[in-house]
C-alpha positions in Angstrom: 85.0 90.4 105.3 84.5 91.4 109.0 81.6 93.7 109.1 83.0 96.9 110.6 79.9 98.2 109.8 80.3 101.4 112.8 83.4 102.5 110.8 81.4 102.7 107.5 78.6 104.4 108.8 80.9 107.3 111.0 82.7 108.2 107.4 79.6 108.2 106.0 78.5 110.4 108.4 81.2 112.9 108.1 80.3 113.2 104.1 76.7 113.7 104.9 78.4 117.0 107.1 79.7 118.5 104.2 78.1 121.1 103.1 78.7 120.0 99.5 78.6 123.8 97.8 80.8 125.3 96.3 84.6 124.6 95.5 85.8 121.3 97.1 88.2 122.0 100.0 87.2 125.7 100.5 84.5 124.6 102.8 85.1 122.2 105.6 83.2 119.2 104.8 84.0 118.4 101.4 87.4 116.6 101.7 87.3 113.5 104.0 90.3 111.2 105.0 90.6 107.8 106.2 94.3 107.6 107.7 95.7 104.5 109.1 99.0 102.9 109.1 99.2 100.2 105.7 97.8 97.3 106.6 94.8 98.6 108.4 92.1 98.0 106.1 92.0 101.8 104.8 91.2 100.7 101.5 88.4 97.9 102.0 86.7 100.6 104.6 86.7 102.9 101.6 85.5 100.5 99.3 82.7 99.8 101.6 81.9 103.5 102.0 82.3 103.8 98.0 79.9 100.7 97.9 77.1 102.5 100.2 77.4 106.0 98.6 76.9 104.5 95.0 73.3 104.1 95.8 72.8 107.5 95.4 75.3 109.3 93.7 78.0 108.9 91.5 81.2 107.6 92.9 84.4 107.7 91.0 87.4 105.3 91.9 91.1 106.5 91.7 94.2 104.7 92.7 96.9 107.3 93.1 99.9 105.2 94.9 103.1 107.0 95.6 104.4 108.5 91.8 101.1 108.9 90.2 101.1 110.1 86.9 98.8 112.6 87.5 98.0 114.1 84.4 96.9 110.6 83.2 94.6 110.2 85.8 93.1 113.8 85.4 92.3 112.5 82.7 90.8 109.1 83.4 88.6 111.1 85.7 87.7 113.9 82.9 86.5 110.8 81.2 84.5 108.9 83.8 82.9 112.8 84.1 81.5 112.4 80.2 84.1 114.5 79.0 85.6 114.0 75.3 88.5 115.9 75.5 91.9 114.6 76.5 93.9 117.3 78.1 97.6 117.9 77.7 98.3 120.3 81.2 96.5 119.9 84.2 95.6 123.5 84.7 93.1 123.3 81.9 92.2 120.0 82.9 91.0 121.2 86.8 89.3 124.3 84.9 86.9 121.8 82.9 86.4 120.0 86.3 85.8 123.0 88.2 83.2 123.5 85.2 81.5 120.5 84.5 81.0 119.6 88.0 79.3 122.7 89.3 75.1 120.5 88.8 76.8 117.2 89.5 76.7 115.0 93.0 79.6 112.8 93.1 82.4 111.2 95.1 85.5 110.9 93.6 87.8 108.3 95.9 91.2 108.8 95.8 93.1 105.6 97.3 96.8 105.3 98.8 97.6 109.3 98.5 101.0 109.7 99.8 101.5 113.6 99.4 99.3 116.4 99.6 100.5 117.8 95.9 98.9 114.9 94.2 95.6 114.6 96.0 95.4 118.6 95.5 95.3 117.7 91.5 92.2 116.7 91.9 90.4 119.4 94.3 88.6 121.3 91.9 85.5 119.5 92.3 82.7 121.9 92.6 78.9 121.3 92.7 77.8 118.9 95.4 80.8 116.8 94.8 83.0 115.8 97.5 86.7 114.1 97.6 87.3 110.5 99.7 91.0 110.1 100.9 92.7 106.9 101.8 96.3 108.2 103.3 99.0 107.2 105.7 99.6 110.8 106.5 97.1 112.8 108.0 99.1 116.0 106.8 97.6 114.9 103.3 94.3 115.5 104.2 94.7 118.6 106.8 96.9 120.2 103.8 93.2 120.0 101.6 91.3 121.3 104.9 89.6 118.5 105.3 88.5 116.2 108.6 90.1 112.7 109.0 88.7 109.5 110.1 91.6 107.8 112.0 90.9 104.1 110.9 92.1 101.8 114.5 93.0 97.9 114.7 90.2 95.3 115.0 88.9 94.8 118.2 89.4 91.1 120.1 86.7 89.9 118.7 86.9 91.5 115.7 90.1 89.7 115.1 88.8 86.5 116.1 86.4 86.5 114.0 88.3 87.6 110.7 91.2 84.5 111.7 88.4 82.3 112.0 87.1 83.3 108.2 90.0 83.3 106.3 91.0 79.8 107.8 87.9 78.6 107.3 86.1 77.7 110.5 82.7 77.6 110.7 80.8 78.6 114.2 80.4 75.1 114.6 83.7 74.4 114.4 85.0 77.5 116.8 82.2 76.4 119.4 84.3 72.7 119.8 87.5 74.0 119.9 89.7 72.5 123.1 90.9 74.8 126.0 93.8 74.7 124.3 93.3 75.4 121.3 91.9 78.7 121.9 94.6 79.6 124.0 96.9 79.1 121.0 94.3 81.2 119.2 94.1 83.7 121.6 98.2 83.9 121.3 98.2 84.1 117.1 95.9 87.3 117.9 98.1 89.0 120.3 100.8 88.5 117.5 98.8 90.1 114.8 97.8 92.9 116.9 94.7 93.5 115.6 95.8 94.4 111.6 93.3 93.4 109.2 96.5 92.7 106.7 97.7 89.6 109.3 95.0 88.3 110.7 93.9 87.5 106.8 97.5 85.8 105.9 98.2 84.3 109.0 94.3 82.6 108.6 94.7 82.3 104.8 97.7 80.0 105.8 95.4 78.0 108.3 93.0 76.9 105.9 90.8 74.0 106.9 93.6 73.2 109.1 92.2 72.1 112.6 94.9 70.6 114.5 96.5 72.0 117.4 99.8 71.1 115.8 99.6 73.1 112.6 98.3 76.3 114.3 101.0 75.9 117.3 103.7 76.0 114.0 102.0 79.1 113.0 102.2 81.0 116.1 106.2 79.6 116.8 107.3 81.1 113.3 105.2 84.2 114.0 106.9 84.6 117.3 110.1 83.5 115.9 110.6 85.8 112.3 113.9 86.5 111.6 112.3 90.6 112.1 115.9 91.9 112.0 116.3 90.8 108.3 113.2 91.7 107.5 113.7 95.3 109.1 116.7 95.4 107.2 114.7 95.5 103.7 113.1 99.0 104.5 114.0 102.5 105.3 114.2 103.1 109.7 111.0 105.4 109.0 109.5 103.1 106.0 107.5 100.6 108.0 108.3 99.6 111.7 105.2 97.2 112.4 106.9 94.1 113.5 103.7 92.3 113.6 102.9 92.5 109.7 106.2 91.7 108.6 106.4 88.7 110.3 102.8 88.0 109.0 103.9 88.4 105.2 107.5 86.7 106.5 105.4 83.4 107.6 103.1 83.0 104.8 106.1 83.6 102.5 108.3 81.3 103.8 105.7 78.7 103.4 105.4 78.6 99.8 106.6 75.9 97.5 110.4 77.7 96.3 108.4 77.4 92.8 105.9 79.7 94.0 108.2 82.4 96.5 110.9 82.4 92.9 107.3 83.9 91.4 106.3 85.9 93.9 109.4 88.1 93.8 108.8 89.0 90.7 105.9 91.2 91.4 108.9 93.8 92.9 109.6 94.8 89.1 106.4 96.1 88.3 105.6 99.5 89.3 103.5 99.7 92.1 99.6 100.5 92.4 98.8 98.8 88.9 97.0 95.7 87.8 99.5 93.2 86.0 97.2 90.9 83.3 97.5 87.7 84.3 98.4 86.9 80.3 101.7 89.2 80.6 102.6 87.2 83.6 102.3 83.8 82.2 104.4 85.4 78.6 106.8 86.6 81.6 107.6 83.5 83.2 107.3 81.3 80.3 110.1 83.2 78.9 112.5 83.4 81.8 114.2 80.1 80.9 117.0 82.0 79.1 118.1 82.9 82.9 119.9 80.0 84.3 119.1 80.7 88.2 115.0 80.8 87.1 112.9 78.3 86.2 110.1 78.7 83.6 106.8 77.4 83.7 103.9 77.0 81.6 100.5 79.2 81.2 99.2 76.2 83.8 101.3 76.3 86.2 101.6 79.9 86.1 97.5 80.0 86.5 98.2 77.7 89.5 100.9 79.8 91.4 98.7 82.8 91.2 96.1 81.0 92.3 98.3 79.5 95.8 99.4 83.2 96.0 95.7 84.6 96.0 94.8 81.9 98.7 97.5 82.9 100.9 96.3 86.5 100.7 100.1 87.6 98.8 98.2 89.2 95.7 94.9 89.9 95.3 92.9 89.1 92.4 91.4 91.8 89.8 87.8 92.8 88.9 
């Protein structure tokens, strides 16, 4: 990934502000959000920040997405704590928290919140503990009284360089590119707008390819997305970024009709969970009894998911 190194380093700096006593969120400090709009990089920023904080204290990862179940994550988290006891109300379950936590130093990260009633679960960290937000809505982490980090898109060059890395091409490589060329580059940048989320499928569609040709396409179907349909699939207020539907429009409508059949399945699993790649093989091995789908083998279910990784659609498990 794109080191964005400043970014990790001013979050970090807004934990190392906290004043890490008492109660979390009754003392400014303690609660820290990263807001951005969803394709941003919110939650590889965090990651990084999770990665750099681990060194020296606990850090505790928590994917909330928008219908947690929260008293099953209460839980998880009582667990990851040392805790033995699995609790059946959440009021008793922040009052071990409050408890247990009051000689500990962690950071529990709480990734995708989309309301301030589920990340508040959780704030009953005490200690020197301290809660990490990931959120599209700043009201989420002003509602905890806590200070967000509002997460902008890449710089030029910061776009350049993540293009360049998901399709593949070397320094070398950029450093022989025609006149032309990087004008067509410089063009696919101005339609990804500097999102993190595009830039990587646009590239991830561009592997190894260096022909002028093949990266004009790119930029003519980005240009020329059918947005209106696409616009039509969400809400007016759901998500109005033109730039990353096209991105996710382009790299879909490249697939083998094998592999886009697959791809749409995803939409009947719930969202924010990882799906073993077992259950999906079982799942489209069996979905010959539908006359409109086609059914494939553990192999070539291993191999769509693979395509679907490379074009940056799905992204693989630890």
């Amino acid at each position: 990934m794109v080191e964005r190194r400043s970014e990790v380093d001013k979050v970090l700096g807004l934990l190392t502000k906290g004043n890490k006593v008492g109660v979390v969120g009754s003392l400014s400090g303690d609660v820290i959000g990263i807001r951005g709009m969803g394709g941003l990089g919110k939650t590889v920023l965090a990651q990084a920040v999770a990665l750099d904080a681990s060194k020296s204290r606990q850090v505790i990862w928590l994917d909330i997405g928008e219908t947690p179940d929260r008293l099953a994550l209460i839980n998880v988290l009582i667990k990851v704590l040392g805790g033995t006891v699995s609790f059946s109300d959440i009021p008793a379950a922040q009052s071990w928290i409050k408890a247990d936590t009051s000689d500990k130093d962690c950071l529990v990260v709480l990734d995708d919140v989309w309301s301030v009633d589920d990340a508040a679960v959780f704030d009953r960290l005490s200690g020197e503990c301290q809660l990490l937000i990931t959120t599209r809505d700043v009201n989420v982490v002003h509602g905890l009284g806590g200070s967000a980090y509002e997460l902008e898109t890449m710089t030029h060059d910061q776009s350049r360089a993540l293009l360049y890395e998901y399709a593949g091409v070397t320094p070398g490589e950029q450093s022989k590119l025609s006149s032309n060329m990087q004008l067509i580059v410089s063009k696919v940048l101005v339609q990804c707008r500097g999102l993190p989320l595009a830039l990587s499928l646009v590239g991830s569609n561009l592997i190894h390819s260096r022909t002028e040709q093949d990266w004009q396409d790119i930029l003519e179907d980005l240009e020329n997305a059918d947005l209106e349909r696409l616009r039509s699939l969400f809400s007016t207020d759901a998500y109005p970024h033109r730039n990353l539907l096209a991105a996710i429009d382009v790299s879909f409508q490249r697939l083998e009709e094998s592999a886009r059949e697959k791809f749409l399945d995803f939409a009947i699993f719930p969202e924010d969970i990882d799906i073993p790649s077992d259950i999906l093989e079982l799942f489209w091995s069996s979905i010959g009894t539908d006359k409109e789908k086609i059914a494939c083998n553990p192999r070539e279910s291993r191999y769509i998911l693979a395509v679907l990784e490379s074009k940056s659609l799905i992204q693989k498990g630890i």
